[in-house]
C-alpha positions, 0 to 999 in steps of 0.5 A: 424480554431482556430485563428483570425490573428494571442542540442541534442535529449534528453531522456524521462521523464521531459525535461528543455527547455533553459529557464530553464522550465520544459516541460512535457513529454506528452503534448495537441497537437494544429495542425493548417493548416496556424500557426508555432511556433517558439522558442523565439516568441510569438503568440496570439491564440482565442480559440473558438472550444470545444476541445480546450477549454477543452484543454486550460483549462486542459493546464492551470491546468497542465503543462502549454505547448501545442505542435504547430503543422502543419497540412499535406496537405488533412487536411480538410476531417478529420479536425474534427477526427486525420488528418496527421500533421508534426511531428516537432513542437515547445513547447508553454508556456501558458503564459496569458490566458483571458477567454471570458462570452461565453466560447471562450478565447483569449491565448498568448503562448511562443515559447520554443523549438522544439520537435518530436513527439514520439506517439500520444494518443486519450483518450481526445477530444483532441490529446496528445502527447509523445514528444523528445525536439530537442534542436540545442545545444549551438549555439545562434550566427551566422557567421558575414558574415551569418548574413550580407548576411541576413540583406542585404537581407532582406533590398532590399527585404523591400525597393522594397515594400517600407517597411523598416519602419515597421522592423527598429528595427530588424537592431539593433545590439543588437537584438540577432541572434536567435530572428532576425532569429525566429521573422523574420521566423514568419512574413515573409509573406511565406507559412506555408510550406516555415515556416515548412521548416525554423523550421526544419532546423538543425542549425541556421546558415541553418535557416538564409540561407534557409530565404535567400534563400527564400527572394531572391526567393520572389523577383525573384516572385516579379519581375516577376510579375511587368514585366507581369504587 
């Protein structure tokens, strides 16, 4: 385990994520079995596994993206070797890299874009990978009545665990849809898979619903539990 918390397909060659930075073809391949990325957010990584130090500092030279990536259920008898993993993934900017006296390091990574792997290559200590950039296209904004039926939501969702608090900011309206929908697919506190299944919806609009679903899901579990109390 390597942390401590915590548009159209397009061709081969050099792809341009929406930030206009340029992701390598063929990039390291980071599979964990508890993380998802997702474009527009940001996660902090600690490093501390040989090959991916070598990883971290190859990535650092060169490209500077790692693909995350989640691990397929049985992981664990082959974790040291190539176990399965999901073959959407979403590219990570290495942004900040705070190397540590032991070697270890402490990493920020950048959400970009999703992508599909295309093949997978062994000649490092690590896993590398050909990949296709899945880019949703232009749509960054959702349907008003989407929006709303989310926000409404997520609200009783933190008002039956008394925190509201803690997400306020997210009621804004100037909080863009395509980070509230991102950001709030990262820390909703549902399984990697329920997070695999958010990542791989096929539009934004399908991620806001498939989360309300979901919420509203978490608050049917959460009310049956209280009654079996």
């Amino acid at each position: 385990m390597q942390t401590d918390h915590g548009r159209e397909h397009q061709g081969h060659g050099q792809r341009q994520s929406a930030t206009i930075f340029s992701i390598p073809a063929r990039i390291p391949v980071f599979p964990l079995p508890n993380v998802v990325l997702f474009p527009k957010t940001y996660l902090p990584l600690h490093i501390f596994e040989p090959r991916y130090r070598t990883m971290i500092s190859d990535a650092a030279m060169s490209g500077q993206c790692i693909g995350m990536a989640l691990l397929k259920e049985g992981w664990e008898s082959d974790y040291y070797g190539h176990p399965p993993m999901f073959s959407m993934g979403c590219v990570g900017r290495l942004v900040s890299v705070q190397p540590l006296a032991d070697g270890r390091s402490n990493i920020l990574l950048q959400g970009l874009e999703r992508f599909e792997i295309e093949r997978e290559w062994y000649d490092k200590p690590y896993r590398e990978a050909t990949i296709a950039v899945t880019v949703r296209g232009t749509e960054t904004a959702l349907d008003p009545a989407v929006r709303q039926r989310l926000l409404a939501t997520l609200e009783a969702y933190l008002r039956s665990r008394d925190d509201v608090a803690t997400w306020q900011e997210f009621f804004r309206e100037e909080v863009s849809d395509e980070i509230f929908v991102n950001t709030l697919s990262t820390y909703l506190e549902c399984t990697p898979l329920e997070k695999q299944f958010l990542l791989e919806a096929d539009s934004l609009h399908q991620q806001a619903r498939r989360l309300s679903d979901l919420i509203e899901l978490m608050m049917h579990d959460q009310s049956g539990a209280k009654g079996r109390g």
